[in-house]
C-alpha positions in Angstrom: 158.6 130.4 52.5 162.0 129.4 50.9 162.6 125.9 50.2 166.4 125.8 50.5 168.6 122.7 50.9 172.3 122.6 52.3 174.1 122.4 49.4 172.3 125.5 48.0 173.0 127.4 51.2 176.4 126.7 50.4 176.6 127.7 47.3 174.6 131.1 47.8 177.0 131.7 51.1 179.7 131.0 48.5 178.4 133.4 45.8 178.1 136.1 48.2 181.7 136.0 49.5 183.1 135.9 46.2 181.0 139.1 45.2 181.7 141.1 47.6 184.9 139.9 50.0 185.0 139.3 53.5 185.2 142.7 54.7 181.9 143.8 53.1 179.7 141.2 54.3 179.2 142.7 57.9 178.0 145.7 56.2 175.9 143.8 53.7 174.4 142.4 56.6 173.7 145.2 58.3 171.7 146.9 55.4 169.9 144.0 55.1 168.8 143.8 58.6 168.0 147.5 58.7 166.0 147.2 55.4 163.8 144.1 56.9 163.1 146.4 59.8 162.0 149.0 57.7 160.2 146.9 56.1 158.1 145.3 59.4 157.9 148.7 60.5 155.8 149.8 57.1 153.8 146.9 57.4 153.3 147.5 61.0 152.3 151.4 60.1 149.7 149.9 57.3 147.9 147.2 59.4 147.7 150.2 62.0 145.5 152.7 59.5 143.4 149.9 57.9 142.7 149.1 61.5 141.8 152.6 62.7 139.7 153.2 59.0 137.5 150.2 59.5 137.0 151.6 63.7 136.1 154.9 61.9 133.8 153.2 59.3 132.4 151.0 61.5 131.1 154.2 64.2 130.0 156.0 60.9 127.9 153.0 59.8 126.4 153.1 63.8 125.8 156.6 63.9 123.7 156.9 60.6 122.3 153.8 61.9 121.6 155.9 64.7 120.3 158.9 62.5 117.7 157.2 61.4 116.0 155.3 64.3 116.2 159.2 65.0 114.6 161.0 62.2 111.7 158.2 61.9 108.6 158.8 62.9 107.7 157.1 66.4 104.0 157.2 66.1 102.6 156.4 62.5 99.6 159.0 62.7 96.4 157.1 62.3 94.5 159.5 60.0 91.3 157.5 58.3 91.2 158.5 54.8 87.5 159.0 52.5 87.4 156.3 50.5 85.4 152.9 49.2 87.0 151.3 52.0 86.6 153.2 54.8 83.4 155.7 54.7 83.0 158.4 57.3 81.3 157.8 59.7 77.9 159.4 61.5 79.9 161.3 63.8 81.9 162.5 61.1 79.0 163.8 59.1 77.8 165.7 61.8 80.6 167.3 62.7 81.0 168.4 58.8 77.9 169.8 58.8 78.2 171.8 61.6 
């Protein structure tokens, strides 16, 4: 992540002391560790509700998937219809003149 040498750990180590004295630096510490925490603990929160949204998405996605196979028609009715095509047959002519 950081690509930090030696010498510039020293010298940041350094800076910090002369900032803030030794007596703070336990407490800087401490902030910063709580702060990182926080921090995982967001993340942690975030990755959990992007998880749970795509669940929910994905068993929305299923059900209309679902919803459909439902609402179609299983049997396509097989209703002849008069045209050029197809011309009624004798039976048919019968029948209608019955």
């Amino acid at each position: 992540m950081f690509d930090v040498g030696g010498g510039e750990l020293i010298v940041i180590v350094l800076a910090i002391l002369i900032l803030f004295g030794p007596k703070k630096i336990p407490e800087i510490a401490q902030m910063i560790t709580k702060g990182m925490s926080q921090v995982k603990k967001a993340q942690q929160q975030f990755s959990h509700q992007i998880s749970e949204l795509q669940r929910d998405l994905n068993t929305a996605a299923n059900l209309d998937k679902i919803d459909i196979i439902k609402e179609s028609p299983q049997s396509v009715p097989t209703h002849k219809k008069n045209n050029k095509h197809n011309p009624p047959t004798k039976d048919f002519e019968k029948e209608s003149k019955e």
